[in-house]
C-alpha positions as CSV (number, residue, x, y, z in Angstrom):
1,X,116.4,113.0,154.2
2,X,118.6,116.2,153.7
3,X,117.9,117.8,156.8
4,X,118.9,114.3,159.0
5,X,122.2,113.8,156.9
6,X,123.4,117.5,158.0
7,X,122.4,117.0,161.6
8,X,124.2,113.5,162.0
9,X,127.1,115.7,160.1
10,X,126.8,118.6,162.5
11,X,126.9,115.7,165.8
12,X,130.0,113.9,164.2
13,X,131.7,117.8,164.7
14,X,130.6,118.3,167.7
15,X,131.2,114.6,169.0
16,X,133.5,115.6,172.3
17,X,130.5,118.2,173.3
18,X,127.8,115.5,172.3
19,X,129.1,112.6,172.9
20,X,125.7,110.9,174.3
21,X,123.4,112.4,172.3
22,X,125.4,111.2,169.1
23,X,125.6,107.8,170.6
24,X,121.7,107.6,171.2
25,X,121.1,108.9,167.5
26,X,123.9,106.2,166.3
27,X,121.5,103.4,168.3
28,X,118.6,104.9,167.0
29,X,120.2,105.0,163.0
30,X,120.8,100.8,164.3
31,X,117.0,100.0,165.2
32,X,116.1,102.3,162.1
33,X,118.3,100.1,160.0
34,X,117.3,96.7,161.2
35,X,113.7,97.9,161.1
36,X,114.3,98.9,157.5
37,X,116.1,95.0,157.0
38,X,113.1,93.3,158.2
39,X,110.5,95.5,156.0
40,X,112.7,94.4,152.8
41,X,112.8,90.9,153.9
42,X,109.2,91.2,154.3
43,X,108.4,92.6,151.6
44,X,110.3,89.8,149.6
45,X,109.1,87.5,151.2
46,X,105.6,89.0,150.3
47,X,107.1,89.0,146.9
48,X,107.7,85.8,147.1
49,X,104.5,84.9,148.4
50,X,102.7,87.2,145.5
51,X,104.5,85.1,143.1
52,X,103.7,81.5,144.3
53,X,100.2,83.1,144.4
54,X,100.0,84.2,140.8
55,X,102.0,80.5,139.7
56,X,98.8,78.7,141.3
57,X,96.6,81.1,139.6
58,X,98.3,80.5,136.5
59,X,98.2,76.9,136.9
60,X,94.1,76.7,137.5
61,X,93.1,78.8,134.7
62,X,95.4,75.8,132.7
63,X,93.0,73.2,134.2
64,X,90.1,75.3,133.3
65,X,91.0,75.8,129.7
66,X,92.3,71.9,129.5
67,X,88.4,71.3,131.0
68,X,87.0,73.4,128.6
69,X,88.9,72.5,125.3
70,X,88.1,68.8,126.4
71,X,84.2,69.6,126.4
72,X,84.6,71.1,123.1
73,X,86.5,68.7,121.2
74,X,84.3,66.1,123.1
75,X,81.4,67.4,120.7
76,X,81.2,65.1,117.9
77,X,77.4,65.5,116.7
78,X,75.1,68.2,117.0
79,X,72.9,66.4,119.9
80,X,76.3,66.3,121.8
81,X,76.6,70.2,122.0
82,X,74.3,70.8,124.9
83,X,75.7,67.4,126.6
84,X,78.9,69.2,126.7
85,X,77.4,72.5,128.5
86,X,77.0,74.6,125.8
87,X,73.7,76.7,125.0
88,X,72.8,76.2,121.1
89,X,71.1,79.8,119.8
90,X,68.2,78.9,117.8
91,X,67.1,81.8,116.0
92,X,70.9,82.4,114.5
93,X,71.2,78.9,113.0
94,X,71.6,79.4,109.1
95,X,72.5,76.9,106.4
96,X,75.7,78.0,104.5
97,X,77.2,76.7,101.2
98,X,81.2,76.1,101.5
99,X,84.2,74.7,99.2
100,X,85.4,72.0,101.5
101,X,82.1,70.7,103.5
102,X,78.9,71.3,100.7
103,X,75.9,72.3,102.3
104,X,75.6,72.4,106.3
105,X,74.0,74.5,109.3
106,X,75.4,77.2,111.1
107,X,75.4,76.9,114.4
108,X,76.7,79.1,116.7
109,X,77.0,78.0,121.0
110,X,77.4,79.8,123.9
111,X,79.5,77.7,126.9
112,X,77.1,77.9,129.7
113,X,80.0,78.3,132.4
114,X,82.4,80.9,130.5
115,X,80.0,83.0,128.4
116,X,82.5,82.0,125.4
117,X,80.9,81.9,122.2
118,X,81.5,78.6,119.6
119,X,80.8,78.4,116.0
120,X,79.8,74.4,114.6
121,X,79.6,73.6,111.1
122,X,77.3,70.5,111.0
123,X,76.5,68.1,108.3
124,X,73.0,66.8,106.7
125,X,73.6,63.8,109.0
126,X,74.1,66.2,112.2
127,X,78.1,65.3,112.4
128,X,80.1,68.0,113.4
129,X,82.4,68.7,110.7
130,X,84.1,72.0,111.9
131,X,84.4,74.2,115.0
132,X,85.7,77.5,116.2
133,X,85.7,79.5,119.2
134,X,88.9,81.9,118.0
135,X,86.6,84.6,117.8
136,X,87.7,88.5,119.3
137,X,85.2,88.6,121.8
138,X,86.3,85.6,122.9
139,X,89.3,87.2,124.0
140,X,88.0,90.1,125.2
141,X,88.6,89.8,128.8
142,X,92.8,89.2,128.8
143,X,93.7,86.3,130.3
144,X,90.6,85.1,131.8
145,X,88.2,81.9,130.4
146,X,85.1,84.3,131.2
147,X,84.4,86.4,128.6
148,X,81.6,89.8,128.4
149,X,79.6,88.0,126.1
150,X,75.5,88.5,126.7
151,X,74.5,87.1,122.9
152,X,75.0,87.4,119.5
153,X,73.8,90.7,117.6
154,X,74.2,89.7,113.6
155,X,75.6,87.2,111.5
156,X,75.8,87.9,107.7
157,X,77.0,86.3,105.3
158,X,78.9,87.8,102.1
159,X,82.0,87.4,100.1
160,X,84.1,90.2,101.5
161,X,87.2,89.6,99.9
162,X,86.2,88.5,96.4
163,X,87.3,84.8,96.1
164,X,84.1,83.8,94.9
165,X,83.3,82.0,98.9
166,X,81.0,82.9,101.2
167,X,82.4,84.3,104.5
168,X,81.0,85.1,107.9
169,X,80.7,88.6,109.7
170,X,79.9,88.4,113.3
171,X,79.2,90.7,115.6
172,X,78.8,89.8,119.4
173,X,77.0,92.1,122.4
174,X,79.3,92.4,125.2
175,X,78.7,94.2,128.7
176,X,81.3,93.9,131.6
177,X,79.7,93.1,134.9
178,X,82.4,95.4,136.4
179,X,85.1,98.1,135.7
180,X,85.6,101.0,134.0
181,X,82.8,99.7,131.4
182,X,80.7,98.1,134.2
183,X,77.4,97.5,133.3
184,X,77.9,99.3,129.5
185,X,76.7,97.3,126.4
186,X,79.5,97.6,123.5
187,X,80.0,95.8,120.5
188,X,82.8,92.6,119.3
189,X,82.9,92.6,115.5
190,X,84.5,89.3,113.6
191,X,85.2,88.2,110.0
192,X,86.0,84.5,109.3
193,X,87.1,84.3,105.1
194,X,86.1,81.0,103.7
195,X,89.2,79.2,102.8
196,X,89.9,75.1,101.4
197,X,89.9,73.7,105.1
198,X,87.6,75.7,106.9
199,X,87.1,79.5,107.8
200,X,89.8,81.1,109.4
201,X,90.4,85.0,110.8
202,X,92.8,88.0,110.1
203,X,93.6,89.0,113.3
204,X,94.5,92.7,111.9
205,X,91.2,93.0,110.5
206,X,89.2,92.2,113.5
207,X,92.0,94.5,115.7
208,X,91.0,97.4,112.6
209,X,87.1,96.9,113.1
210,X,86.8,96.7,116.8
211,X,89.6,99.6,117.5
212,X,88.4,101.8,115.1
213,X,84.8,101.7,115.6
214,X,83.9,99.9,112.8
215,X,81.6,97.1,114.4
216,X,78.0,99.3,115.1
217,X,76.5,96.6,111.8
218,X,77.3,93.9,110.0
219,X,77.4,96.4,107.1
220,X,79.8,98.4,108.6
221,X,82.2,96.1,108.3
222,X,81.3,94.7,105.1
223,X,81.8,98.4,103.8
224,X,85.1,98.1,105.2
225,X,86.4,94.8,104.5
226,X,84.5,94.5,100.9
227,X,84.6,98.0,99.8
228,X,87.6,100.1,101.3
229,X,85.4,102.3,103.3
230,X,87.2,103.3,107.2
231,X,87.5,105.3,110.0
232,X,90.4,104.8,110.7
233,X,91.6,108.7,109.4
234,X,89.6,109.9,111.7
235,X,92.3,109.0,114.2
236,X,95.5,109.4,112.4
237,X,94.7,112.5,110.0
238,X,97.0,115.4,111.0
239,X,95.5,117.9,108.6
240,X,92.3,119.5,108.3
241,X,92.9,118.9,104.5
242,X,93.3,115.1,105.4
243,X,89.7,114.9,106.8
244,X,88.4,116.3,104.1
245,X,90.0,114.6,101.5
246,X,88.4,111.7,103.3
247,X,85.0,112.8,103.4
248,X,84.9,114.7,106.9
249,X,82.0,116.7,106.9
250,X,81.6,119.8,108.9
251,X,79.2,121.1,110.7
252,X,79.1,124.9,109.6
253,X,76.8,125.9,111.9
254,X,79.2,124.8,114.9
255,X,82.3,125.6,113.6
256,X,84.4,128.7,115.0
257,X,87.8,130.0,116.2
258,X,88.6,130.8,119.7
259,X,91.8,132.1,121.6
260,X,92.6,128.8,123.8
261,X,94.7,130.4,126.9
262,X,97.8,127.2,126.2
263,X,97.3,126.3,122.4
264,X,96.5,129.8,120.7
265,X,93.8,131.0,118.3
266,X,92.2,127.3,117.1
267,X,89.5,126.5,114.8
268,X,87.2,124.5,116.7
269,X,85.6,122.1,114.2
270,X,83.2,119.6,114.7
271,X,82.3,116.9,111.7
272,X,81.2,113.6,111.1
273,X,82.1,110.8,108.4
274,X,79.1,108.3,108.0
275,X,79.6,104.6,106.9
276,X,76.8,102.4,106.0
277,X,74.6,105.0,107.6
278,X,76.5,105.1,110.5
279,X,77.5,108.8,111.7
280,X,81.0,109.0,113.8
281,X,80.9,112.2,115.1
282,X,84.6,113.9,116.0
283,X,85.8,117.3,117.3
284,X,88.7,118.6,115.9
285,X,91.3,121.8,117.2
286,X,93.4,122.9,113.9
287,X,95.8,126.0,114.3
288,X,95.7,128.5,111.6
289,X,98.4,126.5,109.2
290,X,95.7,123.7,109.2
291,X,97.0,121.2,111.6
292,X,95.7,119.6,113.6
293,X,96.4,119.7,117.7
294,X,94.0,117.8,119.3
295,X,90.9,115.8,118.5
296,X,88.1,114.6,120.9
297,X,85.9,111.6,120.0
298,X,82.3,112.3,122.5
299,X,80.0,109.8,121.4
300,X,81.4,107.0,123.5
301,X,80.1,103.4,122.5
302,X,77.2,104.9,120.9
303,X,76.4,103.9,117.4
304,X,75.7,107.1,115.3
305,X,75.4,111.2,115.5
306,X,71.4,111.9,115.7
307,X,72.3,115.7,116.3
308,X,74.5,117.7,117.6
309,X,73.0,120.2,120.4
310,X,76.1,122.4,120.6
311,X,79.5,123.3,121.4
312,X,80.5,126.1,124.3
313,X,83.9,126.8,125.2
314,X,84.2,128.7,128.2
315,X,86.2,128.3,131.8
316,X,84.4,125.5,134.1
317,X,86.3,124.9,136.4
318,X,87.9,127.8,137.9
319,X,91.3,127.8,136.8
320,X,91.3,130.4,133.9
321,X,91.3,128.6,131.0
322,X,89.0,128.0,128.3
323,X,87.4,124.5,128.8
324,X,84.6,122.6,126.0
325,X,81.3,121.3,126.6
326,X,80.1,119.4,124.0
327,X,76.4,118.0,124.2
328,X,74.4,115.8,121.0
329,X,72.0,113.4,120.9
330,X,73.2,109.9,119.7
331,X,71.0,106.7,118.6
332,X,71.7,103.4,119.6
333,X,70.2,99.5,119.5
334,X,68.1,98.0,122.2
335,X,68.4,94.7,123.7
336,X,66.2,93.6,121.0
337,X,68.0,95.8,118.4
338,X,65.5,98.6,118.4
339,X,66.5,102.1,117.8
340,X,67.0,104.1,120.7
341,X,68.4,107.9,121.2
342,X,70.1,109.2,124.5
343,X,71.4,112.9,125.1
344,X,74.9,112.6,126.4
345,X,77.3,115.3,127.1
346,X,81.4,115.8,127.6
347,X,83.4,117.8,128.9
348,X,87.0,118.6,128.1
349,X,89.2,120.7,131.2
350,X,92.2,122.5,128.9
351,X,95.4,121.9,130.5
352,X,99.3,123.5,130.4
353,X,99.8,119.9,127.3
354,X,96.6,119.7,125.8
355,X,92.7,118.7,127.3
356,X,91.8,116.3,129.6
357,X,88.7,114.2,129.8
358,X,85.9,115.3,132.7
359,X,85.4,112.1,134.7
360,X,83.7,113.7,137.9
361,X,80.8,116.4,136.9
362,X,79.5,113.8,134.3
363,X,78.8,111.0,136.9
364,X,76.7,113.3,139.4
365,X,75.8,115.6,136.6
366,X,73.2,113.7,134.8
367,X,72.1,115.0,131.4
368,X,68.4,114.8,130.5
369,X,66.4,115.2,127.0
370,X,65.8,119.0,127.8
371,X,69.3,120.2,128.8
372,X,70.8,123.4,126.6
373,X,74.6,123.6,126.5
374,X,74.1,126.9,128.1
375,X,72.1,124.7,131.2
376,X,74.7,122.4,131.5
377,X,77.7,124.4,131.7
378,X,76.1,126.1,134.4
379,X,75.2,123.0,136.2
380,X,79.2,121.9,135.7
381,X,80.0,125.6,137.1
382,X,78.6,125.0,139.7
383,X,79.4,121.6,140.4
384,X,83.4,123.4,140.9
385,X,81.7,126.3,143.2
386,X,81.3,129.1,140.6
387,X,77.6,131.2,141.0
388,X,75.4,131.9,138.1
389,X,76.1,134.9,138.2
390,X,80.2,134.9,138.0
């Protein structure tokens, strides 16, 4: 754009010498412009178009949810719950005491069409007295009636908050069919408190347990809700002092300084703080004055720290600078909540502001149950063109 402003500058000078040639770029400036006009009208009109698009969008997913609520509010009596095409799940029916309704069943629903899960309260004579489906998986998926939910991993029932009722934790398997999370199982974690009408949710609660982690059992979140217990330090502490205070505990045996290239001599220290026998496993760089500069949080959506293999900071991919490879060996549940383990590994490139996540050696780099650190980072080497030998 610089260049072409000084040559039409230059022409205008030399107008008398260049008369035609000015007057073809002057006709050539005219198509330019007109063809610039039409691109901005159609690009409005595209716009436009975009916008009338997203309005009829808008007003379907209406319909659907004015379809759906009818269906729901349509069920009166238990019987009428699959009539209205929901899926009852047997095996986590339960009969609950509460203030308002006495005895009844908990049964929970799954709508057939949205994967959206629905909690009944129904009587000894198999009425419907209460219903929810304002649940935090429910709203998983923003702005869409289809929701990840596969099925319901625990219900519990427990008087977290010490009003002398019985409350509900919940906690919902999810897996996204596509995405970023595509084909990933992760957990939804819920608590409804008892109250004179019905149940009802904190909504910062559930954001606090599903945010932070928090959601791997229904003890989990009891230990948070009932007893105080959290993760949440993990996240906001910016002092090694802090973790500790907390009940960080560090792994000695993996814990060392090293000169990073950008950031300067750092302790790298890795730790975990377990709740309800639940292990979060962190990484954490603190400078010499104790603060802490970055953290890294490896273990994904797994539920708990089995062991940690090791930690290797060394350049991977060719640009000078200290990088960390970080490989353990996590536990999980199974589709049928049995207890699985998986190796996993991660990789963290430093950069000029900080470290940024590995998203490429990881996907065609798979890690397997015999892998060293020392094996992997070579593999990851090589994957960026360095030799073993280099």
């Amino acid at each position: 754009m610089v260049s072409g402003h000084a040559e039409k500058t230059h022409d205008k000078a030399m107008s008398r010498v260049h008369q035609k040639r000015s007057w073809d770029k002057f006709i050539a400036f005219g198509i330019a412009a007109l063809l610039c006009f039409f691109c901005s009208v159609s690009a409005k009109a595209e716009e436009t178009g975009q916008a009338d698009s997203d309005a009829a969008a808008n007003r379907q997913l209406l319909e659907q949810y004015r379809e759906y609520q009818e269906r729901l509010y349509a069920v009166e009596e238990e019987t009428q719950i699959r009539e209205n095409g929901f899926e009852i799940i047997e095996d986590q029916i339960f009969p609950l005491e509460t203030a308002r309704f006495g005895e009844v069943r908990l049964t929970p629903a799954m709508d057939k069409r949205y994967h959206r899960l629905v909690l009944f309260l129904v009587g000894a004579e198999g009425n419907v007295v209460w219903r929810t489906e304002q649940l935090a998986a429910n709203s998983w998926s923003v702005g869409s009636l289809e929701q990840p939910i596969r099925r319901i991993s625990a219900i519990a029932f427990q008087d977290v908050n010490r009003d002398g009722r019985t409350d509900i934790v919940l906690i919902a398997d999810c897996r996204n069919s596509s995405g970023a999370y595509g084909g990933r199982n992760y957990k939804v974690g819920d608590v409804l408190f008892q109250s004179d009408t019905g149940f009802y949710r904190d909504y910062r609660i559930s954001d606090k347990i599903n945010r932070f982690g928090m959601n791997k059992s229904a003890e989990s979140i009891i230990a948070y809700v009932r007893d105080g217990y959290s993760t949440e330090f993990l996240y906001t502490a910016s002092t090694k002092a802090e973790l500790l205070r907390h009940g960080f505990q560090v792994v000695e045996e993996q814990d060392y300084s090293r000169q990073f290239e950008k950031l300067g001599y750092l302790e790298v220290m890795p730790g975990t703080y377990t709740m309800a026998e639940y292990a979060t496993f962190m990484i954490y760089l603190v400078n010499e004055q104790g603060n802490i500069v970055w953290s890294f949080q490896p273990m994904g959506d797994f539920d708990n720290l089995y062991a940690l293999k090791g930690i290797q900071c060394r350049d991977i991919d060719g640009d000078g600078m200290k990088d960390i490879l970080v490989l353990a060996r996590y536990s999980y549940a199974g589709d049928e909540n049995e207890l699985l383990t998986q190796s996993d590994y991660r990789i963290y490139y430093q950069r000029t502001g900080g470290f940024e996540t590995d998203t490429q050696v990881r996907a065609k780099v798979p890690c397997s149950e015999k892998d060293t650190v020392a094996e992997l980072v070579e593999k990851a080497r090589a994957y960026w063109g360095w030799s073993p030998e280099t």
